[in-house]
SEKE-878282 format. One record per residue: x, y, z of N, C-alpha, C, CB in turn. Coordinates in steps of 0.001 Angstrom, whole numbers, plus 500000, padded with zeros to 6 digits. Glycine has a CB too. Layout:
BEGIN
XYZXYZXYZXYZ
...
end
This chain:
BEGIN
507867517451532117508335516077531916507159515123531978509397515691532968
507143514310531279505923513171531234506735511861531271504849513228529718
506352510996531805506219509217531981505750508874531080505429508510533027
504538509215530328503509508296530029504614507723528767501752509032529606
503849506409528213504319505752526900503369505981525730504478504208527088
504474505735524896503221506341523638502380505981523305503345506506522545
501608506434522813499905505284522605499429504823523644499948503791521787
499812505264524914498595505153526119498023506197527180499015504174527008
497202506611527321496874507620527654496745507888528953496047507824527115
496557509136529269497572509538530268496635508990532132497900511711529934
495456508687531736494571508065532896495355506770533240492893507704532417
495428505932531960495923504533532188496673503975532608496068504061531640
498434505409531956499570505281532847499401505831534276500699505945532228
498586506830534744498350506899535878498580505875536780497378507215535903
497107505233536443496508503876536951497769502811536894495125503328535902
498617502718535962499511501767536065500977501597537022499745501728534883
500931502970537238502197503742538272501355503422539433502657505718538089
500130504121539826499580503697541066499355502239541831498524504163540946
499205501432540648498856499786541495500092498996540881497009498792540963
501090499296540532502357499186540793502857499333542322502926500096539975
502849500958542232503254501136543646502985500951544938503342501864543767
501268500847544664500935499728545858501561498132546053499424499482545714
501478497691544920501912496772545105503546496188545666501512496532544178
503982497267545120505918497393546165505687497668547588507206499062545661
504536498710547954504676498706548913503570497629549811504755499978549062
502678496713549124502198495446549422503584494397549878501332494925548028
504289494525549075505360493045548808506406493539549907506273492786546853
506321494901549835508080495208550893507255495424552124509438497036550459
506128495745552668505420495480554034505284493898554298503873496183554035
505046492928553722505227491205553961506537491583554330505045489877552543
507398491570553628509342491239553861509490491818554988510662491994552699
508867493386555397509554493747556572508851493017557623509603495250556816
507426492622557543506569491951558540507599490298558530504561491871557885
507967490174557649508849489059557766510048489000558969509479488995556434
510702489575558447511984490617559205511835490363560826511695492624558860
510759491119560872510110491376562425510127489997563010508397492031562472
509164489117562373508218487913563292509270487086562922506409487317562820
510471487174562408512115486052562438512648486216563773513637486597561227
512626488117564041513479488711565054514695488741564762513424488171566193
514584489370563198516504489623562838516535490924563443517215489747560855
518040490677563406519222491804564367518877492948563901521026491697564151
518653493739564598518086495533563782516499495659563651518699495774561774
515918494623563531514387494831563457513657494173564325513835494500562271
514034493304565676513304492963566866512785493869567796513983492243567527
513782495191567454513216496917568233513055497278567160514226498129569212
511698497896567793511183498363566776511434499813566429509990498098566889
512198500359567502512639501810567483514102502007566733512730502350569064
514543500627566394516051500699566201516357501130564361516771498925566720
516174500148563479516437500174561965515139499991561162517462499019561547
514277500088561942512486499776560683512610501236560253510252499349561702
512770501927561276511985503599560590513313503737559823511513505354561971
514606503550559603515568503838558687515104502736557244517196503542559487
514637501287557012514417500823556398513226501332555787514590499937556767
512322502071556249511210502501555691511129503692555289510336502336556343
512659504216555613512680505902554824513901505207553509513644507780556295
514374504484553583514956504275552278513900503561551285516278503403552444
512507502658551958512167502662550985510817503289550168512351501723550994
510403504476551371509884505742550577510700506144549352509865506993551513
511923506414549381512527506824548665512640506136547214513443506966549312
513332504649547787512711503945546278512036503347545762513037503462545760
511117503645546596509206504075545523509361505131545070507490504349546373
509611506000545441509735507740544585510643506875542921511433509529545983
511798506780543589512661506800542245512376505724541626514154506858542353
511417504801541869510788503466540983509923504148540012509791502250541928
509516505772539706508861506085538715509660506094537514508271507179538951
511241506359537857511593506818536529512729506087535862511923508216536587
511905504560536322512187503074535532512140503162534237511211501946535809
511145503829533428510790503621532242511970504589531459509187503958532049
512532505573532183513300506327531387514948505972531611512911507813531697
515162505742532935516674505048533045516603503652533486517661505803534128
515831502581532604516064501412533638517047500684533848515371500578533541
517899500936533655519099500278533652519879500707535414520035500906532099
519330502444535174520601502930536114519650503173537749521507504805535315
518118502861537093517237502837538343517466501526538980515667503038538033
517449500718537893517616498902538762518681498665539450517742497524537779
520046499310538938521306498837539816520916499833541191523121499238538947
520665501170541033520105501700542244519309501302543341519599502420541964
518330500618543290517543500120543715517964498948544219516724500135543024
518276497997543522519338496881544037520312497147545227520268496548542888
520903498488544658521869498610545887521420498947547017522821499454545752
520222499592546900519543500121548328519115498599549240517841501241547912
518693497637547979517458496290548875519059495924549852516467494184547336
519849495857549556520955495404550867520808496002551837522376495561550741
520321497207552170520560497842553710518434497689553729521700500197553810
517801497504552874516586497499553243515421496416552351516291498963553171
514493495723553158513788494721552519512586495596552027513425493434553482
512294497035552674510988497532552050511912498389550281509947499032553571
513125498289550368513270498834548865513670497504548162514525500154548631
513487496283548583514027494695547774512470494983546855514189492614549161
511359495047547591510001495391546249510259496007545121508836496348546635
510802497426545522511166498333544197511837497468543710511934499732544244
512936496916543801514136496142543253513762495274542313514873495395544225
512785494130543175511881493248541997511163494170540417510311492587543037
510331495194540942509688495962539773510791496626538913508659497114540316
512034496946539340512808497994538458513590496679538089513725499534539228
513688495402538277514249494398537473513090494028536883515023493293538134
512347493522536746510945493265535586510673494438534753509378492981536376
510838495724534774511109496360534051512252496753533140510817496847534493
513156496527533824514612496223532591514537495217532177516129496190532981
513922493803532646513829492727531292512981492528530116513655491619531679
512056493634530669510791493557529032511957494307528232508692494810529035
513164494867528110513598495380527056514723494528526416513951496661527355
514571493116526771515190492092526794516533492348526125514419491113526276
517136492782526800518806492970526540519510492222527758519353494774526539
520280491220527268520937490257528127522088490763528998521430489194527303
522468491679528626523888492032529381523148493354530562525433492820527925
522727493899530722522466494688531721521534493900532799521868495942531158
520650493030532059520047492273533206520880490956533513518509491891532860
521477490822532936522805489651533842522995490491535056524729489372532922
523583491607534536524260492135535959523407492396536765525073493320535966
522381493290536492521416493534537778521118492136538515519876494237537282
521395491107537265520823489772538371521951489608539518520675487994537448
522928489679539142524189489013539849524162489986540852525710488855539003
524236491749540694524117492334541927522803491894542823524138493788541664
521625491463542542520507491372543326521248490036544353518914491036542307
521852489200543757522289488222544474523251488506545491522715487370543711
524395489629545044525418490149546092524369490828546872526744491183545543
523470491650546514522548492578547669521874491351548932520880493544546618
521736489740548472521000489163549231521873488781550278520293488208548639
523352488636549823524259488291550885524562489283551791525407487850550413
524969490517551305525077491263552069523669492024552941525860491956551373
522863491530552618522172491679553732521612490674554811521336492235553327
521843489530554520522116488568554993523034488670556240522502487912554056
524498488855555790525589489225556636525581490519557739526613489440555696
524732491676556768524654492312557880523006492509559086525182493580557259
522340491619558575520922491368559105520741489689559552519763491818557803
521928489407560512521345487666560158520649487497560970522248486349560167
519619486060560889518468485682561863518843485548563272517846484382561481
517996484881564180518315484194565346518982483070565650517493484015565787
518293482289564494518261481098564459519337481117563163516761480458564394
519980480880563064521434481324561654522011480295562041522693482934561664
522469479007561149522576477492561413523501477417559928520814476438561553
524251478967559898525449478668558781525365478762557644525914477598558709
526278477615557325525968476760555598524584477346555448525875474592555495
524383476335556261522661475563555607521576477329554901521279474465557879
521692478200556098521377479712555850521576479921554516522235480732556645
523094479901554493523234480396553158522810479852551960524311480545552970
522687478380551740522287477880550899520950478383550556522437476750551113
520071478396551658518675478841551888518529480079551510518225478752553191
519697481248551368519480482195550653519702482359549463519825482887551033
520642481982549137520656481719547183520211481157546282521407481360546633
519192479829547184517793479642546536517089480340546464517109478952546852
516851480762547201515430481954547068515813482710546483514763482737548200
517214483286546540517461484602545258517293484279544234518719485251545002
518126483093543692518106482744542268516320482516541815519156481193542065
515826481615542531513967481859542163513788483294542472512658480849543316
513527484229543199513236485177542762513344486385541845513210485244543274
514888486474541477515641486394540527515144486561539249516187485422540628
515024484900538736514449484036537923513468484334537307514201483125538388
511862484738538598510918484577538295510772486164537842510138483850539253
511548487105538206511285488412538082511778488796536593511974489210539251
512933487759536081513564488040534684512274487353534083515278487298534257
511804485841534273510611485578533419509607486625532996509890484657534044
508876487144534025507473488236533854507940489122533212506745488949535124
509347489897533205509759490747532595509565490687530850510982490773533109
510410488955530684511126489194529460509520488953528906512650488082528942
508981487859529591507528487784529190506660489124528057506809487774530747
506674489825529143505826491312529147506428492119527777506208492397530811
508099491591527941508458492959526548508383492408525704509823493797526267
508262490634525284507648489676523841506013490484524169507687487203524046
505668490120524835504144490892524296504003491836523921503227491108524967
505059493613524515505310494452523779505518494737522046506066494610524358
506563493812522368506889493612520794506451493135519728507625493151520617
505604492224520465504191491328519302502767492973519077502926489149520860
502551492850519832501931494361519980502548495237518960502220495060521475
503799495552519012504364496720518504504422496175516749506011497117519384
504518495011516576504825494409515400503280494349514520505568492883515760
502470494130515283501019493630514885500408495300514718500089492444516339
500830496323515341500561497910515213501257498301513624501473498900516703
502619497880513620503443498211512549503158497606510913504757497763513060
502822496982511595502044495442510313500554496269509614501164493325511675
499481496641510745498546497416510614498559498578509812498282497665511613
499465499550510033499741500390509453500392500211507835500399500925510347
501175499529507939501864498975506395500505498635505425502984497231506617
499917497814506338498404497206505355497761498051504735497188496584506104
497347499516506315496551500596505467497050501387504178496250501625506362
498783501468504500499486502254503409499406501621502243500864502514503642
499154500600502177499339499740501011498134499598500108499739498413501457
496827499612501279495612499676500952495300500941500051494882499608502136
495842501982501017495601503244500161496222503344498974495951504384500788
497377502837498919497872503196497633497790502351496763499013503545497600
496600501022496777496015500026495840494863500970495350495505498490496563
494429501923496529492931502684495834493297503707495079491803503371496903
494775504441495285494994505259494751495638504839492860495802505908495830
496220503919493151496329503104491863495298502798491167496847501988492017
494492502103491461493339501829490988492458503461490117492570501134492427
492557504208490914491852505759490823492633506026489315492379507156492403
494090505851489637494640506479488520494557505008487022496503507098489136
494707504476487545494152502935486162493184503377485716493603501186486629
491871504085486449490800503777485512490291505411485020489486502748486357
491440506300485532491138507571484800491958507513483450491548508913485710
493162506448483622493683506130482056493097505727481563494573505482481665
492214504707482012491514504075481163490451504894480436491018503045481800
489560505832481132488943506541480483489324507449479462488465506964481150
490647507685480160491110508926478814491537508371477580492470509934479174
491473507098477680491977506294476744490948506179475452492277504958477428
489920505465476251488380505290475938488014506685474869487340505327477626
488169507583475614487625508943475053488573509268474113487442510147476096
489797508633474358490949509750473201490207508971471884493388509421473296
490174507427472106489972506683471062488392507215470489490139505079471526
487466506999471070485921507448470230486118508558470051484439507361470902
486709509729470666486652511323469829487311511627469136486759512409470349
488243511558469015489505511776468291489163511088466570490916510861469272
488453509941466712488146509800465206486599510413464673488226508128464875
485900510980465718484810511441465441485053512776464803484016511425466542
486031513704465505485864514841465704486895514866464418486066515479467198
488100514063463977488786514211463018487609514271461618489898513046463104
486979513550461280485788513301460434485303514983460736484588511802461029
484550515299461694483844517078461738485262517660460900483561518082463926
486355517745461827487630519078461182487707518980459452489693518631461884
487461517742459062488157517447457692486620518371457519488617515483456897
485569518003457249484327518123455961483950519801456514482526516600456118
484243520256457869484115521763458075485208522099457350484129522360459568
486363521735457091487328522653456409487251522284455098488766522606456897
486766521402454529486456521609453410485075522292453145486612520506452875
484050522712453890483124523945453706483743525096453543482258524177454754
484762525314454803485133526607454700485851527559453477485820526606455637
486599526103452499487532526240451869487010526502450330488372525148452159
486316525110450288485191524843448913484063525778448571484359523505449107
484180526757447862483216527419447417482041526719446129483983528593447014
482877526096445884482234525213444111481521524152444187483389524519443031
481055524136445908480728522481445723478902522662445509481305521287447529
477911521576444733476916521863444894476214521751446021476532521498444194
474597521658445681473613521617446898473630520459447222472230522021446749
473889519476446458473443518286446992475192517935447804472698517045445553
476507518143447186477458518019448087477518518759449112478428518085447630
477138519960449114476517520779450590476146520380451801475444521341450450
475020519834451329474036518886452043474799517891452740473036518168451079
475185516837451375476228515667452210476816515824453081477174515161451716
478033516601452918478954517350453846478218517687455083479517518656453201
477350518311455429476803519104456279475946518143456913476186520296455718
475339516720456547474951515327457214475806514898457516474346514366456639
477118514581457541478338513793457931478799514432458896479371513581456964
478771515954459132478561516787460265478234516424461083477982517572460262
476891516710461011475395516968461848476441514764462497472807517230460209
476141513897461850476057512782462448477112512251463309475814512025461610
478577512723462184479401512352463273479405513397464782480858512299462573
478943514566464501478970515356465703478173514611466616478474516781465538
476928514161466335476027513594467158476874512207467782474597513288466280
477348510995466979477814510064467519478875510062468438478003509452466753
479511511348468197480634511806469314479966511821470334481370513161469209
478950512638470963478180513337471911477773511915472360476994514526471402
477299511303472257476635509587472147477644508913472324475933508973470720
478744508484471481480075507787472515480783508468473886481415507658471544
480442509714474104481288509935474528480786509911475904481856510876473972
478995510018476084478447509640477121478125508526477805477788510004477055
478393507672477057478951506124477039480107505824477775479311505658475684
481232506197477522482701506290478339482277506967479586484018507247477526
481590508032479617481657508984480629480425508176481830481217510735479901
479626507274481151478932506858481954479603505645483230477918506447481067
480706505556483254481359504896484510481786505495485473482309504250484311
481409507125485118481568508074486183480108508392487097482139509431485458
479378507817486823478108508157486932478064507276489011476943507289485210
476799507486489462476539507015490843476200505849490574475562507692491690
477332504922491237477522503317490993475422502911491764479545502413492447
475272503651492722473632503245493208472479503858492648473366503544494647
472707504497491660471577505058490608471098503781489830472232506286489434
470025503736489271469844502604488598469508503495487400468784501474489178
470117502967486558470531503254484878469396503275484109471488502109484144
469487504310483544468270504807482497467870504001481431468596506037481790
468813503052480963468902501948479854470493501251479793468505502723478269
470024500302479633471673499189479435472234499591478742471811497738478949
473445499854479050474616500269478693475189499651477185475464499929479866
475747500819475761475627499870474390476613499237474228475443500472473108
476999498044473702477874496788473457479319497962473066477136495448471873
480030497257473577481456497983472482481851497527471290482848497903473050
482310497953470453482027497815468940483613496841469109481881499634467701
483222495867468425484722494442468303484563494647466656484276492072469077
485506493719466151486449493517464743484999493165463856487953491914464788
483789493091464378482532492465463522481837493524462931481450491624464385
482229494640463947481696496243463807482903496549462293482130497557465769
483837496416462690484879496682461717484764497232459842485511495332461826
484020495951459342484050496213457769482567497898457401483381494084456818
481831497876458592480896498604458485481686500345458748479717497981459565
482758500321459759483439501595459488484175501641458941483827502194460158
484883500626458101485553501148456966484820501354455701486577500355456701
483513500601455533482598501444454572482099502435454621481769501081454283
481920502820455991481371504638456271482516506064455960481003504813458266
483632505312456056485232506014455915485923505970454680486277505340456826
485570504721453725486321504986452321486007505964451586486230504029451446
484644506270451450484177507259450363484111508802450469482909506915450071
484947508933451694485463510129452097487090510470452318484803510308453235
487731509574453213488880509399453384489803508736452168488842508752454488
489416508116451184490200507162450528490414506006450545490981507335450554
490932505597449557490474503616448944491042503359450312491577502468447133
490432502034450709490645501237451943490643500081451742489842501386452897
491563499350451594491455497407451626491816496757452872492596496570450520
490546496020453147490366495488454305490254493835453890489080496200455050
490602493724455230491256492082454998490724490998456445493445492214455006
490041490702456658489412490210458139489319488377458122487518491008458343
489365488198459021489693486579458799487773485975458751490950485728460627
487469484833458347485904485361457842485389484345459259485155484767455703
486344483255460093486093483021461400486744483182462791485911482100461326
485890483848463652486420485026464660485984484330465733485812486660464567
485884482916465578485459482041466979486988481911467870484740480145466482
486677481604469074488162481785470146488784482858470618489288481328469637
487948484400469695489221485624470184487690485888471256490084487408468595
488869486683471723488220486833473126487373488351472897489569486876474548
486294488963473722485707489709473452486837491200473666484436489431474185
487858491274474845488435491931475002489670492380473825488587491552476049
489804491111473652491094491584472321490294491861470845492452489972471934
488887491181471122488496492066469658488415493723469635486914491609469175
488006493835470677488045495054470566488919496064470831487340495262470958
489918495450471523490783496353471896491354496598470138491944495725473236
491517494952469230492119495473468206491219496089466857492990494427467865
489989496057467261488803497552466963489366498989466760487753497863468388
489881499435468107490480500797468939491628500581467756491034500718471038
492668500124467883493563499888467413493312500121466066493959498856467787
492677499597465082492301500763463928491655501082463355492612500944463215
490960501884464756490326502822464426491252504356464697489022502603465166
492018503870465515493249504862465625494134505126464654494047504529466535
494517504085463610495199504080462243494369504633461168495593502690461831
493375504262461082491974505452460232492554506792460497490018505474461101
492184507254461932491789508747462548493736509189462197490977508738464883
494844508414462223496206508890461743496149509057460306497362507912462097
495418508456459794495781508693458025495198509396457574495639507751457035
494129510034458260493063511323458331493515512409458216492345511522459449
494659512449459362495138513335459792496329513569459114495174513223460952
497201512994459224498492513060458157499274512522456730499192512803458757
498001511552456335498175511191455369496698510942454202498969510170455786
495911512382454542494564512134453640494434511750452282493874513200453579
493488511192451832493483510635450951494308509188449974493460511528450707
495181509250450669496457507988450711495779506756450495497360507793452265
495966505748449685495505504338449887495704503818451409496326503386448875
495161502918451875495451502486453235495061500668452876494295503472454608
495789499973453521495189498671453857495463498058454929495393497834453047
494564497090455460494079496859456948494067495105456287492199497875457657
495086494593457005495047493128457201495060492810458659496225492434456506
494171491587458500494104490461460029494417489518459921492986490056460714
494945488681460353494899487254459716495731486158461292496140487303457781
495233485142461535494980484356462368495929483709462381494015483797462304
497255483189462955498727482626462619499149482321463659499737483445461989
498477480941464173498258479757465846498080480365466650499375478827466561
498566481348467750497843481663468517497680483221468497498221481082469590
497844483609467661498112484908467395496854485461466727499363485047466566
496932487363466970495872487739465670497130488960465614493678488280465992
497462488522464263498317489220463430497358490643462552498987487945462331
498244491922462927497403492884462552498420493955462010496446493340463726
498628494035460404499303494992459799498139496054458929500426494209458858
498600496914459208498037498642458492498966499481457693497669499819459729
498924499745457309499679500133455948499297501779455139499192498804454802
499710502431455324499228503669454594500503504676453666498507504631455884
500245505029452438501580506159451910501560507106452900501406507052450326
502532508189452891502984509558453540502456510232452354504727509858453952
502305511693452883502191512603451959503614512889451450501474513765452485
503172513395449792504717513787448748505153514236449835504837515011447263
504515516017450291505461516891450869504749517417452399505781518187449718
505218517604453100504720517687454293503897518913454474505724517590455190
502628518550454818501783520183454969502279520919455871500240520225455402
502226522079455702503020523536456209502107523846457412503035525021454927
500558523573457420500017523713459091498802522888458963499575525462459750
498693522106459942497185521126460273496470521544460679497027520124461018
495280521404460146494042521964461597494159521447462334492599521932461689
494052519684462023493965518739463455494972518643463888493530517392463475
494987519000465449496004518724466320496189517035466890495716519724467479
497485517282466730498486515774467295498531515851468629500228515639466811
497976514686469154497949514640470886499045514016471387496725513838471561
499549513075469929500415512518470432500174511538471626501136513405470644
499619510874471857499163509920472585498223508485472008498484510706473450
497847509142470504497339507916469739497886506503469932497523508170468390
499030506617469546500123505349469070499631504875470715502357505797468575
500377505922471253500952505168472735499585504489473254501660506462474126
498461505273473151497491504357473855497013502975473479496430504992473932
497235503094472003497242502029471220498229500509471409497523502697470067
499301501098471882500416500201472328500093499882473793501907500900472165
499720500374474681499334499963475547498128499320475681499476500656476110
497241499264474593495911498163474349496544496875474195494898498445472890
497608497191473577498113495705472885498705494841474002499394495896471630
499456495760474450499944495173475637499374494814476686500640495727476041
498177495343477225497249495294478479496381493627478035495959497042478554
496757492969476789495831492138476794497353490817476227494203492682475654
498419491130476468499992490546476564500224490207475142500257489081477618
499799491567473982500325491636472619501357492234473010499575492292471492
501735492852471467502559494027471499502419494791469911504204493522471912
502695496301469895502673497139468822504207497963468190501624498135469314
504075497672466797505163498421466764504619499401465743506502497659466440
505451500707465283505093501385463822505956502434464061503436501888463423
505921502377462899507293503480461863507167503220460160509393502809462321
508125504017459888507919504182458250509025502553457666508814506282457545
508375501956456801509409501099456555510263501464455070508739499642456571
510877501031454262512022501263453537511294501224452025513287500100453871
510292501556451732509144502298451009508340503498450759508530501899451189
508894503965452455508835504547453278507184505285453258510056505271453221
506158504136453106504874503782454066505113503521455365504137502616453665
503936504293456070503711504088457782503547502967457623502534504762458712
503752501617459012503066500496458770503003500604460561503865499076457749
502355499979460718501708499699462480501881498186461931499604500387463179
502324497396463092502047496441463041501862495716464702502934496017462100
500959494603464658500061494361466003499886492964466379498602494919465858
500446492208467406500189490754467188499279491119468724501791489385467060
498114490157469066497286490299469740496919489024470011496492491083469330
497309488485471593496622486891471690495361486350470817496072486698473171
495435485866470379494106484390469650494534483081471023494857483377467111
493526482388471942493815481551472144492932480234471705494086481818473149
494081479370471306493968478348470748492794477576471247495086477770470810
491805476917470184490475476237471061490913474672470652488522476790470393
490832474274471965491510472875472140489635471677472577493144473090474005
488824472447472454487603471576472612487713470494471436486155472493472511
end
């Protein structure tokens, strides 16, 4: 069986049971030294009721330990003993200051009201020498009610500080949980973000390698000099993959390393007409449409709507090669309005090389949104893919 309370260790509750209990038996040695130098009835011999008053209140000092576990049924105990004895009225005080830190009004009413019957009846059966009546009694139910009083104060005192304590512990803990799971959020935000990053620069790099290797593999007829071509569009986009992709990957790197060279710009809507000239004369006719002033968009939404299609490129690559495509922007108050447009194939190819991650669109829609656009796409009643993309422009009011 253990006493101790939780979260304090087991020296401290020691220490706290021990100068407690001195102290009951500090406070109930005054009362009985009181007792004596009055010369009440039973304690002027000293052979007569001290040594019975001082074995009841050995006793409740013993049972004043196990306040913390019944205080309710230790305090009325104790109470009942301080009537036949002033060295157990000490315990009495401590096992009532201990039932009021748990500030429940109805059990310490009563213990109060019995402490008050315990004062009469010992009163009645211990009266002074000098006992002048009334007046006595009055003189005792003052002092009960202040002592009483002062013993419910320290009590209720002590269990608000408990509870501020216990609240300010509980509070603590909530903070850290919350903390952690802002870092753990955070952890997972910016591994989306990367995979995002990467789906977008590889995915159109590596679509570019699958197409011109499978047309090596396939094309026997082509000459040296289309050989060649083919086999530079390779060699480069392979390389620019390897090169974007260490770029993304470089936010994984040791935030206290100091960087080999500044980090390269991210490619916005200005980069734009230059990859759709690197992409028509392979992929198919491309009409591009760009507004010719790009003052007010913000660096983030240019580029996010960059990603955005460059992801509609790397789809029409993939499932709709060779297809006309067109790429409009156009600026409409606060908006940057962004439709893409591509045919379907007649008949659906029977197996792709390039695999569908299926995550294109979605990451794409979540660009739009992360900067409070939005994306939609499906086939419309022509039944051309169309993406379509509205993307804050904010208005320049200089």
């Amino acid at each position: 069986m253990t006493l101790a309370l939780p979260g304090i260790s087991r020296r401290r509750h020691v220490w706290g049971e021990v100068w407690r209990e001195l102290a009951a038996v500090a406070l109930g040695g005054l009362l009985l030294a009181a007792q004596i130098g009055d010369d009440v009835r039973g304690y002027h011999d000293p052979g007569s009721w001290i040594a019975f008053d001082v074995a009841i209140g050995a006793g409740a000092l013993v049972l004043l330990l196990w306040r913390r576990r019944w205080p309710f049924g230790v305090c009325v105990v104790l109470t009942a003993l301080s009537a036949f004895s002033v060295v157990s009225a000490a315990a009495s005080c401590l096992a009532l200051i201990s039932l009021a830190t748990h500030r429940r009004w109805r059990p310490t009413l009563l213990c109060c009201a019995e402490a008050l019957v315990a004062g009469y009846f010992f009163e009645l059966f211990f009266p002074g020498q000098q006992d002048d009546g009334v007046g006595e009694w009055i003189t005792t139910t003052v002092i009960g009610v202040l002592a009483v009083a002062l013993c419910v104060a320290i009590g209720w005192a002590i269990g608000a500080r408990r509870l501020l304590v216990a609240n300010l512990r509980t509070q603590l803990a909530v903070a850290e949980d919350r903390q952690h799971l802002r870092v753990e959020q955070a952890k997972v935000a910016e591994r989306a973000r990367i995979a995002r990053e990467m789906h977008d620069v590889l995915a159109h790099r590596i679509s570019v390698v699958a197409m011109h290797s499978g047309a090596l593999a396939y094309r026997t007829d082509l000459s040296q000099e289309e050989l060649h071509e083919s086999t530079a569009i390779i060699r480069d986009n392979a390389h620019a993959a390897l090169t974007e992709l260490r770029e993304v990957l470089g936010v994984l790197r040791d935030p206290t390393a100091a960087p080999l060279r500044p980090d390269a710009p991210q490619p916005t809507l200005g980069d734009l007409p230059a990859l759709v000239a690197a992409l028509e004369s392979t992929d198919g006719p491309i009409e591009l449409s760009v507004p010719g002033d790009l003052t007010g968009l913000t660096e983030l939404t240019s580029r996010n709507a960059y990603r955005i299609v460059q992801e509609g490129l790397t789809n029409r690559r993939k499932h709709a090669p060779g297809k006309p495509m067109s790429i409009v922007l156009a600026h409409e108050e606060d908006d940057l309005r962004l439709t893409m447009r591509n045919g379907m194939p007649d008949v659906a190819p029977g197996g792709s090389e390039l695999p569908d991650s299926g995550l294109g669109l979605v990451g794409a829609t979540e660009r739009a949104e992360l900067v409070g656009g939005e994306l939609r796409s499906g086939r419309d009643r022509a039944g051309d893919f169309v993406v379509r993309a509205r993307l804050p422009w904010p208005r320049d009011d200089s």
